[in-house]
N, C-alpha and C positions, 0 to 999 in steps of 0.2 A: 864610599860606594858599598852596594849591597852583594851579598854573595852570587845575590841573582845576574847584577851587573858584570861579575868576573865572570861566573860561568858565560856568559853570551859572549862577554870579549875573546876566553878561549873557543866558545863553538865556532864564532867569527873567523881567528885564526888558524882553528883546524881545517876550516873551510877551503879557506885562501890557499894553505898547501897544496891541501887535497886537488885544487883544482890546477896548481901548477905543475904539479906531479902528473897529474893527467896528462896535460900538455907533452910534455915531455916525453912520456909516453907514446903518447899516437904521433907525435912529431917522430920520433925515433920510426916508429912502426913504416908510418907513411914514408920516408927518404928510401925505406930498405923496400916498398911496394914499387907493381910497374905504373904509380900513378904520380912519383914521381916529379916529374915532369911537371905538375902544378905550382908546386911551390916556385917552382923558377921565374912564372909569369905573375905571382902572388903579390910585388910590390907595386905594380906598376897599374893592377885593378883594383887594388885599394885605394892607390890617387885618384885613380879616374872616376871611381863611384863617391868620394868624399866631394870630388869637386862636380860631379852630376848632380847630387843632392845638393850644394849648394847653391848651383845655379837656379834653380824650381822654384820660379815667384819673384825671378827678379828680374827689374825693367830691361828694356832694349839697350840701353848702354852697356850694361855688366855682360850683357851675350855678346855685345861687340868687341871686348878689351878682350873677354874671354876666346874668342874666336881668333883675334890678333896672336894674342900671346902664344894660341896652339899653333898657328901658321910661322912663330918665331921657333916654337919648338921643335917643328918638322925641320926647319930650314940648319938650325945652330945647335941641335940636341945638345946643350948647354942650360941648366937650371937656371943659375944667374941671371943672365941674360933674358930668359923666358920671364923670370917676376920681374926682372925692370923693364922689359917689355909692356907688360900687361899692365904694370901701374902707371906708364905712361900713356899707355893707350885710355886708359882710364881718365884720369885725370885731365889730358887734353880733350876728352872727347866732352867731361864736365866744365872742363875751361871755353871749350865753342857752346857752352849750354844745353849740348842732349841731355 
């Protein structure tokens, strides 16, 4: 490899710190701010927007299992339970051939 190649692996690397460093930072900042309070709600809107965006474009069945599963999830706030839920909701719903 060429010296150009190192350099860009270290700019690479400085980067990567640079930007965890950061984190760490405003992470710190933010716990000791009155906002808080975000963070607390922060894992629970990450699931929800990753599984909002997965759902967008998919047929009537997958809204069905997926709908299932959230009605297991109110009922048994229990994770486990919730994905084997939903994959049976699935799968049976593919097995009567929706």
């Amino acid at each position: 490899m060429s010296g150009a190649h190192w350099a860009l692996i270290g700019l690479l690397a400085m980067a990567a710190v640079a930007i965890r460093v950061a984190g760490l930072i405003a992470g710190g900042r933010l716990r000791a701010s009155r906002h808080a309070w975000v963070l607390d709600d922060l894992p629970g809107l990450i699931v929800v927007s990753l599984v909002a965006s997965s759902l967008v474009g998919q047929p009537p069945v997958t809204w069905i299992a997926a709908g299932a599963a959230l009605g297991i999830a109110i009922l048994t706030n229990h994770v486990i339970v919730t994905m084997v839920a939903g994959v049976a909701a699935y799968a049976g719903l593919g097995w009567l051939g929706m």
